[in-house]
N, C-alpha and C positions, 0 to 999 in steps of 0.2 A: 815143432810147428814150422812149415814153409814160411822162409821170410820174406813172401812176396806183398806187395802192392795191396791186388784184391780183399787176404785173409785181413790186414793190420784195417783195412777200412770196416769188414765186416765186422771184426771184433770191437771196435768203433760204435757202430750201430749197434751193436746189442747190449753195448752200456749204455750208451743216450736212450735206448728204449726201455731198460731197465730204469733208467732214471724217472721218464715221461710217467711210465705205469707207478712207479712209489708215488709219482706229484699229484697225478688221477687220485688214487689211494687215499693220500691226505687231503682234497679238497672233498671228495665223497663225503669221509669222516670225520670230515670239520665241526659238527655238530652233534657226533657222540660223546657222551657221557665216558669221561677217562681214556678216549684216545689219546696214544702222542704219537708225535711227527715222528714220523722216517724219514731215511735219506741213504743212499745209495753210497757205499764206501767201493770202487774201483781201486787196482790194482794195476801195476804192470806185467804183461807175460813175461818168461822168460828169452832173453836177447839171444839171437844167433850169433855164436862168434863166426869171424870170416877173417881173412889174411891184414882185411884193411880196417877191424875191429867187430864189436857187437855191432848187432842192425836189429832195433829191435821190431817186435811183432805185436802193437797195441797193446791190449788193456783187457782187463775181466773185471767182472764181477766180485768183490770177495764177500761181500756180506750188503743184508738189508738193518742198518743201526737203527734202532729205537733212541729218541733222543729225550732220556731224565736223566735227574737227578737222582741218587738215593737220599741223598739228606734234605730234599725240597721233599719230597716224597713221603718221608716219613714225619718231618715236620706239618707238613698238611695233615698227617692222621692226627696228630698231636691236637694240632689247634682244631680241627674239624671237631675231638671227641671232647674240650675244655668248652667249644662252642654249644655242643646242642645240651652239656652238664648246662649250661649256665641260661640258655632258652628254656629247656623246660623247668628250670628252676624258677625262674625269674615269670614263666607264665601261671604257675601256680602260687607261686606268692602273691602275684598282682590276683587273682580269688580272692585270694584269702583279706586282703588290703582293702578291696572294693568291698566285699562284704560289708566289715567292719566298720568302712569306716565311713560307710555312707548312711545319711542320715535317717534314711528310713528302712535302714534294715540293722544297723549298729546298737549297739547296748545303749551310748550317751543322750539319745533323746529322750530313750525309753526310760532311762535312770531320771535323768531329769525332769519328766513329766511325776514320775512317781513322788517322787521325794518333793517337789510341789505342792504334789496334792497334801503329803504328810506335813506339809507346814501349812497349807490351809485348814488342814484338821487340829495343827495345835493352836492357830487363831481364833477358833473356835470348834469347841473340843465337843459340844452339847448338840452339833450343828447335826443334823441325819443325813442330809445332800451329802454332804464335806466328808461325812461318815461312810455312804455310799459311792463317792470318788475315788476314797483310797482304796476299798476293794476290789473299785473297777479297772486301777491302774496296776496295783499288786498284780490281779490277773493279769493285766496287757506284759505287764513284764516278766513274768513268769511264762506266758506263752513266746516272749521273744528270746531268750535264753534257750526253750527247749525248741526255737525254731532256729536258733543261730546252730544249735549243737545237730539237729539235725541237717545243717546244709555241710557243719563240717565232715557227719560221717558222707554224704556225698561227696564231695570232694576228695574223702581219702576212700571211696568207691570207685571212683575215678582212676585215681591213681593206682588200686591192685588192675584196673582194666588195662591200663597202661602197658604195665609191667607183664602182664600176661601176653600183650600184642607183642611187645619188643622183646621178649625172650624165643616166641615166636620166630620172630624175623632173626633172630643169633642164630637159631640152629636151623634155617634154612640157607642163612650166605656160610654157614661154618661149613655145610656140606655141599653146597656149590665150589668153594674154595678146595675142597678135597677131590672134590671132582675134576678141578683147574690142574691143582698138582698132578693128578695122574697122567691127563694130555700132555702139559708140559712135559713129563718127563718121557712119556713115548715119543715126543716130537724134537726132542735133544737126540734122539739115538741117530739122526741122520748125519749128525756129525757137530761138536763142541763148538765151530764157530757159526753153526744153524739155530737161530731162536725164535723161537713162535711170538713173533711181538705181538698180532694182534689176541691171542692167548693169556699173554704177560699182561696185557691191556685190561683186558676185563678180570681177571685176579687182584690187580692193584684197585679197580675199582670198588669190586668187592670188599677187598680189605678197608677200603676208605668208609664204605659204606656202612661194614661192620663197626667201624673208630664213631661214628655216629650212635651205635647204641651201644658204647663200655670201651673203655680204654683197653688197648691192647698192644703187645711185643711180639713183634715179627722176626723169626730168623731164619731164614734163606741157608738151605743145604746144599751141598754140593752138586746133587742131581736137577738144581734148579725148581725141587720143592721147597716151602714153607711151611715151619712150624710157629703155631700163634699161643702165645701166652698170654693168661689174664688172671686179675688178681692177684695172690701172691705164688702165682708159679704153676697156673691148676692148665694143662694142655688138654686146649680146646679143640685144637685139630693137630696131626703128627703126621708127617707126610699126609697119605693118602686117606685118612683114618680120622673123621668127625667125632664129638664126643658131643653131647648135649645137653645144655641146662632146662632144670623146670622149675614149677611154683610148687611149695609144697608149706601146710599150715608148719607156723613156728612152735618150737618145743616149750618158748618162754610165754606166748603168748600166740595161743589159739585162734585169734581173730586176725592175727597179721600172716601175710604168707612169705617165708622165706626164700631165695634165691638157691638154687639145689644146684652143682655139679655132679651130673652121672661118669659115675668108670665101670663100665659091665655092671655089676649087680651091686655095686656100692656105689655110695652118693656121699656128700659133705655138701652142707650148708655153709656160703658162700657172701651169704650178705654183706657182713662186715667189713669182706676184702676187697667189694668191688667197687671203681670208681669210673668217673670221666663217662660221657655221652649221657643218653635218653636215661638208662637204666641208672648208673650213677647218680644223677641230679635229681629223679623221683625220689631212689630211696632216700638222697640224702634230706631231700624235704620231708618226705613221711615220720623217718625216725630222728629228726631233730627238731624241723619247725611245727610239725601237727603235733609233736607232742609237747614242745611246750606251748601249744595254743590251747590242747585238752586242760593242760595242764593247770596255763595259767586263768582262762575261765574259769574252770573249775575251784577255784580260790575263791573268784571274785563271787561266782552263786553261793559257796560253802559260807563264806565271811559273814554276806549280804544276809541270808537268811539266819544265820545263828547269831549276829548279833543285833537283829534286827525281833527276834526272836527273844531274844533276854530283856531286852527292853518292853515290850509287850506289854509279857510277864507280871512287868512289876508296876505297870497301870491298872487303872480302874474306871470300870466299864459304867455302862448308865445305871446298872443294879448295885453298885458298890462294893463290884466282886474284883478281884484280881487277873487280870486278862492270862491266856492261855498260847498256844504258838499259832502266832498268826501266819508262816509256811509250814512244812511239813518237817518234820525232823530231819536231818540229814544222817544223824545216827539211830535210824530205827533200824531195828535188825533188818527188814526185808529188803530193805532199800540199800542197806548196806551192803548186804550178801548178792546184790545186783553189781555192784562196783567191783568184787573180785574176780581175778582173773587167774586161774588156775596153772603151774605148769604141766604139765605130761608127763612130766617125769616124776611124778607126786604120787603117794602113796593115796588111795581116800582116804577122805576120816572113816571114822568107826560110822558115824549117820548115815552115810554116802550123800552127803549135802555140805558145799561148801559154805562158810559161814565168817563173820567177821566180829567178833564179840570186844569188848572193851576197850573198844578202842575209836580213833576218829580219824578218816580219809580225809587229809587236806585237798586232793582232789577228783573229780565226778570225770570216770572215764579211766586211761592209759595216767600213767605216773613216768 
């Protein structure tokens, strides 16, 4: 390079105008979703020697930097996917909380109204009003149990809807992401200190956006693709190569639908291993807190009526007979055989009808 005057000003200018064009660039995309700043990293040319030293010849270009962090970066996915585990946990809790525990839709007023009425019928036992209250309250509570149990299967209809939308959106950013990898790595061939920031940009967003429904591990390969891990080790994408999850009914229990990772023509069931985000925080309320809520209702109906039941029994009516079950048995065969829930992997019986015989379900629903 001539080490005149003119070139050392022009090379001059085409950094200051490389700089102006990155600062345009980042006030633009000041307000996209996962941009980061750049900034122009200059260079000196090489210096002409001469008798009375170097004289040098300005400046270049050598690269446009992306300015992150990798452990800000990756710590954001972290808490991004601890964050939406614990909102949509915490939103489906508060259902289930308001439900219950509001006065005119909970068990406790309805309980108490009842049992009222059962001590106004034992202050007077001979009464027919008093006689006709308890039956009217029995009913009211008996319809609010089977109307509490029916909001909870909505709620946990809810939640397979859920899970269906955000598995969805997993294997639409999984193969956006794979799509990212393969530009990235055509866009490195123009040479090792060339990188597609605003490429890099929308990949890392993606990845973030993925850490929103299910935790995941990112490791960056040497051709500046990413391979993402989730659960215990199941690759969801591999360079350029998506892999996809689906809903698929559980083997344990029919009514529930499992979390499926596909690899070509085989799949593994995945549920147990998956945490963190959207998908995380559902399952982890579905198979912990809805089942001990089927659960522990299901006690309190089972109790209520059988020992509510037994006592009956052994009074005596206005004919001087000995009273009989004033709910419905909770061990009648039908009702019983309503409460099982079959695996798939189970041979049928011999009747081809499954059945529950001598025995007693502590509770109505999931166990």
């Amino acid at each position: 390079m001539s080490s005149d005057l003119l070139s050392v000003s022009v090379s001059g200018l085409r950094v200051a105008q490389s700089a102006l064009s990155t600062t345009g660039h980042n006030i633009t995309n000041a307000g996209v979703d996962g941009y980061s700043r750049q900034r122009v990293i200059a260079q000196t040319n090489p210096a002409t020697p001469s008798g009375i030293g170097y004289i040098g010849n300005g400046a270049n270009v050598q690269t446009i930097e992306r300015i992150v962090n990798s452990y800000v970066t990756e710590q954001l996915r972290s808490d991004t996917s601890l964050s939406a585990d614990l909102d949509i946990y915490q939103y489906n809790v508060s259902q289930l909380d308001n439900l219950l525990a509001n006065a005119s839709t909970g068990l406790s007023s309805g309980m108490e109204s009842f049992f009222a009425s059962v001590q106004n019928g034992l202050d007077d036992p001979t009464s027919i009003p008093a006689r006709q209250l308890i039956l009217s309250e029995s009913q009211n509570i008996a319809d609010r149990f089977n109307a509490l149990y029916s909001r909870f299967e909505t709620i946990e209809g809810g939640i397979d809807e859920s899970l269906r939308s955000s598995v969805s959106q997993v294997n639409a950013l999984t193969a956006n992401i794979a799509q990212l990898n393969r530009k990235i790595s055509d866009s490195q061939g123009y040479g090792e200190s060339v990188q597609p920031n605003d490429l890099l940009d929308q990949r890392d967003e993606s990845l973030r956006k993925l850490s929103e429904l299910v935790s995941i591990q990112v490791y960056e390969q040497s051709s500046g693709q990413v391979n993402i891990v989730i659960g215990s080790g199941q690759n969801i994408v591999v360079g350029n190569e998506a892999r996809e999850l689906s809903l698929q009914a559980s083997v344990t229990d029919p009514t529930r639908e499992d979390v499926v990772f596909q690899t070509g023509s085989s799949s593994q069931a995945i549920t147990n291993l998956l945490t963190g985000g959207e998908i995380g925080g559902l399952l982890r309320f579905r198979d912990t807190v809805m089942n001990d809520v089927y659960n522990e209702f299901g006690r309190i109906a089972v109790v209520m009526a059988d020992t509510f039941n037994e006592v009956h029994q052994q009074g005596i009516n206005l004919d001087d007979e000995f009273g009989g079950l004033f709910f419905n048995d909770v061990n009648d065969p039908d009702i019983a055989a309503d409460r099982v829930i079959s695996n798939s992997t189970n041979a049928e019986p011999q009747n081809r009808s499954n059945a529950a015989e001598h025995c007693r379900l502590i509770a109505i629903g999931r166990q």
